[in-house]
C-alpha positions in Angstrom: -54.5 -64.8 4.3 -58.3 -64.6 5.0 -58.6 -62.2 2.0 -57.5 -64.2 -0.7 -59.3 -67.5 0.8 -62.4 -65.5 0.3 -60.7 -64.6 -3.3 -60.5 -68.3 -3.7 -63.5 -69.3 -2.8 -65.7 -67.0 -5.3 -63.5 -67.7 -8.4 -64.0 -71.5 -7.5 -67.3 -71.2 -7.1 -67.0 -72.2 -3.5 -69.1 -69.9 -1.8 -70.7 -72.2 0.5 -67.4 -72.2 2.2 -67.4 -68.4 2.6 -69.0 -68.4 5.9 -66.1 -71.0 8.0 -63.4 -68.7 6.4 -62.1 -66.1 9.3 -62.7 -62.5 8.3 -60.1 -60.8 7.7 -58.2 -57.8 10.8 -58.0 -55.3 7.3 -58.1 -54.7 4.4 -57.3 -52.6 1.9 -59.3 -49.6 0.5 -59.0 -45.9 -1.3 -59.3 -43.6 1.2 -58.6 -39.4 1.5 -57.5 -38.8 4.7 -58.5 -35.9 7.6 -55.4 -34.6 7.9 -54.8 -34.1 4.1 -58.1 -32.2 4.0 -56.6 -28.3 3.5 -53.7 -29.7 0.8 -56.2 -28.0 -2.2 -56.6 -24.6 -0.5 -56.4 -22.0 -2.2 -56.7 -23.7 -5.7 -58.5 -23.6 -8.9 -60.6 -26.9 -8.6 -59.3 -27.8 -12.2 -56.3 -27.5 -10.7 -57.0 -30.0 -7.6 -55.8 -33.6 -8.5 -57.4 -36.4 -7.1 -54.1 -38.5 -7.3 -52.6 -36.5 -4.5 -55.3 -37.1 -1.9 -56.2 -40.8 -3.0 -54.6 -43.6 -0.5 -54.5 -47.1 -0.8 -54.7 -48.1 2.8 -55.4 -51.2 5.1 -58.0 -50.7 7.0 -59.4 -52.0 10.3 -62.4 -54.1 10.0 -65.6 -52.7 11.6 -67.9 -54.4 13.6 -71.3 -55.8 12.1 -74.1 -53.9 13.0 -78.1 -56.3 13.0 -79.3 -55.1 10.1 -75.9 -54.8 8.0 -73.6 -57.5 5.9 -70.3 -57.4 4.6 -69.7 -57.6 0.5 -66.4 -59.2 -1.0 -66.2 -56.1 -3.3 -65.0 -58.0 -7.2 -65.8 -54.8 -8.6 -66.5 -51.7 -8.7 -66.4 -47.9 -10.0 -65.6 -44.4 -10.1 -68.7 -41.4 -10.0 -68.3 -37.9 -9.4 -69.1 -38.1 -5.7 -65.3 -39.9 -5.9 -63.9 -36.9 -7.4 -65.8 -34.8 -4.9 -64.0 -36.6 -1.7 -61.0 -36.8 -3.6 -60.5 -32.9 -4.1 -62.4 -32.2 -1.0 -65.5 -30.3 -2.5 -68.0 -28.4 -1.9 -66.7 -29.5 1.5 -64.3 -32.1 2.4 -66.7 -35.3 3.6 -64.8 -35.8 7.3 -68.3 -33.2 8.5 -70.6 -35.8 7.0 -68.7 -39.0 8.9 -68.8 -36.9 12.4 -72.2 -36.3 12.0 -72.7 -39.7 11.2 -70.8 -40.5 14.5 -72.9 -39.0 16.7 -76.6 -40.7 16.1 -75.8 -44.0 17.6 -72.6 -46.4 18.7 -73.3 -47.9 15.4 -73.0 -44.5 13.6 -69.4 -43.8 15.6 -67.8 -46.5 13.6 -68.1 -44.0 10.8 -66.2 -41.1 12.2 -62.6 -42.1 11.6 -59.5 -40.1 10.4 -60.0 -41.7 6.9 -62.7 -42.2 5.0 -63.1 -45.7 2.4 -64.9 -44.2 -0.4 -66.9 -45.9 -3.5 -70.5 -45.6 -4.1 -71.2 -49.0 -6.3 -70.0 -52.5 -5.9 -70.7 -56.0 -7.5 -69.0 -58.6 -5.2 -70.6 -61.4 -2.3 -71.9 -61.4 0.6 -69.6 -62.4 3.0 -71.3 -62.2 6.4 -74.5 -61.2 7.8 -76.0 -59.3 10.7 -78.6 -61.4 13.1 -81.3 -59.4 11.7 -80.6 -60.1 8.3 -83.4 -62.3 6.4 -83.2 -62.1 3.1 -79.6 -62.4 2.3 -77.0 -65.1 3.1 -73.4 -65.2 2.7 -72.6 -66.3 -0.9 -75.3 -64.6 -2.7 -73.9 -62.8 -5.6 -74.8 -58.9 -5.5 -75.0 -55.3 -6.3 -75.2 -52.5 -4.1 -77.0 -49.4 -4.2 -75.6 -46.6 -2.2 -79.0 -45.2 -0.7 -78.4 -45.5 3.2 -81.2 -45.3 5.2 -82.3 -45.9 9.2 -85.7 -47.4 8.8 -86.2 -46.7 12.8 -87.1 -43.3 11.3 -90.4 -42.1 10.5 -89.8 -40.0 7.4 -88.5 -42.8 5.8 -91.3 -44.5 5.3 -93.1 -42.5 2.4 -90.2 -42.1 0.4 -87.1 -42.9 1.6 -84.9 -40.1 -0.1 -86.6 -37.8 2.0 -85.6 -39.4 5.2 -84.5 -36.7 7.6 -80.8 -38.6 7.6 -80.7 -40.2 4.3 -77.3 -40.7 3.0 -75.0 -41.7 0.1 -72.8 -44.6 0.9 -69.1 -44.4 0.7 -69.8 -40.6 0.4 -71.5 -39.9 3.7 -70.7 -43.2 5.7 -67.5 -44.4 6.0 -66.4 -48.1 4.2 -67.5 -47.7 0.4 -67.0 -49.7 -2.2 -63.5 -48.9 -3.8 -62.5 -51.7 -1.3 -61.5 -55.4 -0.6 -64.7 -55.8 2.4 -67.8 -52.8 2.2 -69.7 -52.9 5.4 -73.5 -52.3 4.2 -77.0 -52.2 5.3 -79.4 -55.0 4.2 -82.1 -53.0 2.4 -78.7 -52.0 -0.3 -78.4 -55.3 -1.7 -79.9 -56.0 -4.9 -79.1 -59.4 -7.2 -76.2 -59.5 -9.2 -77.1 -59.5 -13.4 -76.1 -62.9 -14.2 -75.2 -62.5 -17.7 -72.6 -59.4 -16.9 -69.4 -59.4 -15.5 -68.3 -58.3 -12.2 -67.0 -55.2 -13.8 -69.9 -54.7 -16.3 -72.4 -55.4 -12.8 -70.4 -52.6 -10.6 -70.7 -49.8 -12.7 -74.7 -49.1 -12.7 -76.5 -48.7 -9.5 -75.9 -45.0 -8.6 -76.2 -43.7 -12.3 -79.0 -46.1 -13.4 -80.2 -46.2 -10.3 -81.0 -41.8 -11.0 -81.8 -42.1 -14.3 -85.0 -44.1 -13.4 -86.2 -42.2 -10.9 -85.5 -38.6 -12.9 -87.4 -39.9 -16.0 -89.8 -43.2 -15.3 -90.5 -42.8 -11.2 -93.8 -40.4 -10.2 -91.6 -38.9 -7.8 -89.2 -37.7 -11.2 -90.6 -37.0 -14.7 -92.7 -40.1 -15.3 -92.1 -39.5 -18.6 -94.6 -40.9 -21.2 -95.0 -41.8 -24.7 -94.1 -39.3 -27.3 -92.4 -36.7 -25.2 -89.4 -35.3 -26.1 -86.0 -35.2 -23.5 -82.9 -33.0 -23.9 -80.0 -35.0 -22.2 -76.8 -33.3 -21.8 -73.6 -35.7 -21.6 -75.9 -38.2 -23.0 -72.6 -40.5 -23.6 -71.6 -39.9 -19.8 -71.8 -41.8 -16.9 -75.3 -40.7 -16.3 -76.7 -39.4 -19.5 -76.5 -43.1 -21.2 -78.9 -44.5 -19.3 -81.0 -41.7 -19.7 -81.2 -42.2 -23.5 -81.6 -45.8 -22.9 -85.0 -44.9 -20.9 -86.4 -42.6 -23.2 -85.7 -44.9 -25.7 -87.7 -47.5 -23.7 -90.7 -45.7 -22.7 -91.4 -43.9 -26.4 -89.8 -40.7 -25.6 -87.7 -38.9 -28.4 -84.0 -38.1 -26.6 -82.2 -35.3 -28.0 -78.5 -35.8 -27.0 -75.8 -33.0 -25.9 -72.1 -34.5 -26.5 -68.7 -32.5 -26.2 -67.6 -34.3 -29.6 -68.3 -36.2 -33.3 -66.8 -39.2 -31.7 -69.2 -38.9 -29.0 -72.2 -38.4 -31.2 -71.6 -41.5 -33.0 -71.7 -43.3 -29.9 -75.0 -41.8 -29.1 -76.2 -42.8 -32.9 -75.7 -46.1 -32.5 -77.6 -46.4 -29.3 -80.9 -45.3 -31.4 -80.6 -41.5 -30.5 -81.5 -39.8 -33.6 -81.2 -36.5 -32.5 -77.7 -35.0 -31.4 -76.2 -31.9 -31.1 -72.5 -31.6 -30.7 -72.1 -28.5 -28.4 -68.3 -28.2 -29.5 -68.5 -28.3 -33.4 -71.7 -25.8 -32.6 -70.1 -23.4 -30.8 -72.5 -22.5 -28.3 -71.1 -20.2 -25.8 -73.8 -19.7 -23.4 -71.5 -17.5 -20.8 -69.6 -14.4 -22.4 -67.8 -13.8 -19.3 -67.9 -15.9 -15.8 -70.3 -13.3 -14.5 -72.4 -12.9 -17.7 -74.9 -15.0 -19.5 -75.4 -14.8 -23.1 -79.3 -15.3 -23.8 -78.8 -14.9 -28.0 -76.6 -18.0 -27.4 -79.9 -20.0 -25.2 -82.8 -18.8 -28.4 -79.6 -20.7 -30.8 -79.5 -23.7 -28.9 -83.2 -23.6 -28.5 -83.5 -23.3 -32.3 -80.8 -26.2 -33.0 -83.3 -28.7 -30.6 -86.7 -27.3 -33.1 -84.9 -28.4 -36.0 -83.9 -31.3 -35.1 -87.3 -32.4 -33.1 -89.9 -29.7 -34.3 -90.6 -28.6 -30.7 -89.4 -27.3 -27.5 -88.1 -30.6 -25.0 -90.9 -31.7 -22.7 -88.3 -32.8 -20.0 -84.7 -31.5 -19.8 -82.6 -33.8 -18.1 -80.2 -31.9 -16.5 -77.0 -32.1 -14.5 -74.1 -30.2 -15.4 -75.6 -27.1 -13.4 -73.9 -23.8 -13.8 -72.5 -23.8 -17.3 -75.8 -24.8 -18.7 -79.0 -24.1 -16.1 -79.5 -21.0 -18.0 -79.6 -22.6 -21.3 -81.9 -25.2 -20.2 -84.7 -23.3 -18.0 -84.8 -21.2 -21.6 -85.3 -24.1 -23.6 -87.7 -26.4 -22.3 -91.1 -26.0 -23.4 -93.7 -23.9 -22.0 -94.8 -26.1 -19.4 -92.2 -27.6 -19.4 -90.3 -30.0 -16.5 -86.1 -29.3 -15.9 -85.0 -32.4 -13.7 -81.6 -31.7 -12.0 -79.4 -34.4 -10.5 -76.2 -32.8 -9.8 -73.8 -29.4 -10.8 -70.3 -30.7 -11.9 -69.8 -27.8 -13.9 -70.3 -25.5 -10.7 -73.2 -25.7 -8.0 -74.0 -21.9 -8.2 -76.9 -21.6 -10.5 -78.5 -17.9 -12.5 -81.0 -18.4 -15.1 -83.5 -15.9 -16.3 -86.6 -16.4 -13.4 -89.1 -14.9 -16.0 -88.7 -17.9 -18.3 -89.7 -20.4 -15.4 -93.1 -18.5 -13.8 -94.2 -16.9 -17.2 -94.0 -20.1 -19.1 -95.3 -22.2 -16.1 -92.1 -24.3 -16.2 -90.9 -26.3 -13.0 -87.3 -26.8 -11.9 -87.3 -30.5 -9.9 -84.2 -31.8 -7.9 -83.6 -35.2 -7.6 -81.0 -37.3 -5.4 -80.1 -41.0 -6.2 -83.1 -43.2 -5.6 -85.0 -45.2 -3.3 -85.1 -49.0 -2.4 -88.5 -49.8 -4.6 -86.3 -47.3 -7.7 -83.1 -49.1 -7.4 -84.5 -52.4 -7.2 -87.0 -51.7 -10.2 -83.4 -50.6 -12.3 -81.6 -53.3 -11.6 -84.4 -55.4 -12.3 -84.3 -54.4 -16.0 -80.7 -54.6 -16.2 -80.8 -57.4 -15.0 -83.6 -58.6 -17.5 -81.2 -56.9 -20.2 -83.6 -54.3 -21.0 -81.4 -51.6 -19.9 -77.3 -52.3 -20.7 -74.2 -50.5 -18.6 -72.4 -48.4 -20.3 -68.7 -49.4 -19.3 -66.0 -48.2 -21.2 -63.0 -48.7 -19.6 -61.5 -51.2 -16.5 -59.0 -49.7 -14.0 -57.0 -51.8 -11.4 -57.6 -50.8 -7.8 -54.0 -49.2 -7.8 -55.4 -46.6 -10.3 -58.0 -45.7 -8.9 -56.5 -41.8 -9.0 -55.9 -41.8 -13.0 -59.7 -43.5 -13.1 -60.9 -40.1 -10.7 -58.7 -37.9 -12.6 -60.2 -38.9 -15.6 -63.7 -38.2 -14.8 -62.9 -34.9 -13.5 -61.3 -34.2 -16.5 -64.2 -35.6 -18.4 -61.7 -37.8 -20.7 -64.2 -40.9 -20.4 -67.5 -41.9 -21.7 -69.9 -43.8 -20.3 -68.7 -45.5 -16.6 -65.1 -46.6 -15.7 -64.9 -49.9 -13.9 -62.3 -50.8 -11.0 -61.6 -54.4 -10.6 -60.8 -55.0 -6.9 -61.1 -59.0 -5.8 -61.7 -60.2 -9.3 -57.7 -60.8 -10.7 -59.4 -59.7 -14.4 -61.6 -58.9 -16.4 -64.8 -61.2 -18.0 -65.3 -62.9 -14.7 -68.4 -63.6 -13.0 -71.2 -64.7 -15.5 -73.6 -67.0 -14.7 -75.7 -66.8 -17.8 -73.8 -67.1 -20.7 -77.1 -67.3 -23.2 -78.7 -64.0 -22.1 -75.1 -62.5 -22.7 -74.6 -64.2 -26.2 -78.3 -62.4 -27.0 -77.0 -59.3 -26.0 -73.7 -59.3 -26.1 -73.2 -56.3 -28.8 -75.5 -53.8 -26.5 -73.4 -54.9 -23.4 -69.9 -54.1 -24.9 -71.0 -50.8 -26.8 -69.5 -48.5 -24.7 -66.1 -50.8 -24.5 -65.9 -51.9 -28.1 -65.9 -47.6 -28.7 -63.4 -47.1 -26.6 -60.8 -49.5 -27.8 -61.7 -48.4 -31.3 -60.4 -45.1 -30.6 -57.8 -43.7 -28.4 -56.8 -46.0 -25.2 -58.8 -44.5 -22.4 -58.6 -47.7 -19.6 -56.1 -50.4 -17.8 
């Protein structure tokens, strides 16, 4: 079978072979299917589970667009956007793919009756377009899911605010959780030599943010000596975040849901935590009412701890905590919002924002130059992934469910062509070096409950 030749090849080490072996009719990836898309109706989102609509399907190889390549996924992960398909909200994604379908003949490969979801990958290149240049098949890679037609012109300043910029494997069909990910070009970014295909897969989206909401001028561009309120700093997202601050000579004050949670937050060289649960903090009374005693607490909390209000709040649970954080950054004062898993339907007080001159800033994944420049230090090992836990492709819904449940920390890791886990490095000195910062997230994990496959 074509797919495991190509499985051969890479754990051999034969990837000059890759490009005589014959691609593959399918292959098999997670997809949530059209037809499935009204099962949740009704429901409770806590009460949606991912492992109902999650498939493991074959799936029709698409045709190779000029500017595109196939990746032999090894690895890859699960992000929110996953739980999003999975429980078909704030819309189900089909409207994105049929959209999608209509710009070109190219686009219509995207509008199917299923749709291949994942928005990272570590894996090789397997084929390339004729218009591809700086890629060849058997070049070890990551992918970052910022999809982009450089035909158009408001691409070309920054690409995130391209008129039809997208998220891979969320709004275009064939993502990563997948044997074979059809890609453009301008995705690919090198493989880290000294991680694992695992440890590789599980960065791109959320580091990929982090940089751009704290380091990029079109974020933060945080500098020396301020001060940054992170919530989940042990998630998926908030990690990295600590890990930048860290970096630049900011102070990071870190939110975690538990004393477990802080320690792992400790050890990274955050000083400064605040465990929301073992403080009590109840910043709605009702679902319709906020409680603003509950914000000048928190606030208070973050003084003693720091001395000051946060320069930068790095923000992305949204509704349960929007309120709270427009109140507690400092006059002046920068909120950067990625995302609203806690509910996308935001109140805060207004008179806290334009009284105190304070500036609410969205941000959306990253461009090209962003996630090239955060892989870079990864892959430099100035900036580690935070991978806790290693799911099969088969469990891919308990991996979902457990991010919508919020039962992980850090990033959960799907192993897809690789047959295990540890394989894939190339430089085993630079991993000896760092080896300890690498399996942080991991090593806590196993040390408490079992949280991964």
């Amino acid at each position: 079978m074509s797919i495991e030749l190509i499985r051969q090849a890479i754990l051999t080490g034969a990837t000059d072979d890759l490009a005589d072996i014959e691609m593959p009719a399918t292959f098999r990836g997670v997809t949530v299917h059209a037809d499935e898309q009204e099962m949740f109706a009704g429901m409770e989102s806590s009460a949606k589970d991912p492992r109902a609509s999650l498939h493991l399907d074959d799936v029709a190889l698409p045709e190779l667009a000029p500017d595109e390549v196939f990746v032999a996924v090894m690895a890859s992960s699960i992000n929110f956007n996953t739980v999003w398909s999975a429980i078909f909200e704030p819309l189900a994604t089909f409207g994105f793919l049929t959209r999608l379908g209509r710009e070109s003949v190219w686009g219509a490969r995207h509008d199917q009756p299923f749709h291949v979801l994942g928005s990272d990958a570590a894996g090789v290149v397997v084929r390339v377009g004729s218009a591809v240049r700086d890629w060849k098949c058997g070049d070890a890679v990551t992918v970052h899911c910022n999809h982009v037609d450089d035909q158009d012109p408001t691409a070309h300043d920054d690409s995130m605010m391209a008129t039809n910029q997208r998220i891979w494997g969320f709004e275009t069909n064939y993502g990563g959780l997948a044997e074979i990910t059809l890609v453009k070009a301008n995705q690919l970014m090198p493989k880290p030599a000294h991680l694992t295909w695992e440890e590789a897969a599980v960065n791109a989206l959320t580091n990929s943010t982090s940089y751009r909401m704290l380091v990029s001028p079109n974020g933060a561009q945080m500098t020396q000596g301020q001060s940054v309120l992170i919530w989940g700093a042990s998630g998926g997202i908030g990690a990295y975040a600590v890990q930048y601050v860290l970096n630049g000579g900011g102070i990071p004050i870190g939110v975690v849901s538990s004393p477990e949670r802080a320690e792992l937050v400790r050890a990274m060289g955050c000083e400064a935590v605040i465990d929301r649960t073992a403080e009590g903090y109840k910043f709605w009374s009702d679902e319709t009412t906020q409680d603003p005693s509950e914000w000048r607490r928190f606030g208070k909390k973050i003084r003693e701890l720091i001395g000051t209000d946060p320069d930068i709040v790095f923000e992305h649970p949204g509704r349960s905590t929007m309120g709270a954080s427009v109140f507690v950054a400092k006059r002046g004062g920068l909120i950067m919002t990625c995302a609203a898993t806690s509910g996308f339907m935001i109140e805060y007080d207004n008179r806290y924002l334009w009284m105190n001159l304070k500036t609410i800033k969205g941000c959306h994944f990253a461009n090209y130059r962003e996630a090239y420049e955060a892989n870079r230090l990864i892959c430099e090992g100035k900036i580690h992934p935070t991978l806790s836990a290693t799911y099969a492709l088969d469990d891919v819904g308990e991996a979902a469910a457990a991010v919508q449940k919020n039962q992980h920390e850090g990033k959960l890791g799907v192993l897809v062509l690789a047959p295990e886990e540890g394989l894939g490095v190339t430089d085993p000195e630079l991993r000896a070096q760092l080896l300890p910062e690498i399996t942080r997230f991991s090593r806590h994990a196993q040390g408490g409950k079992k949280s991964g496959h």
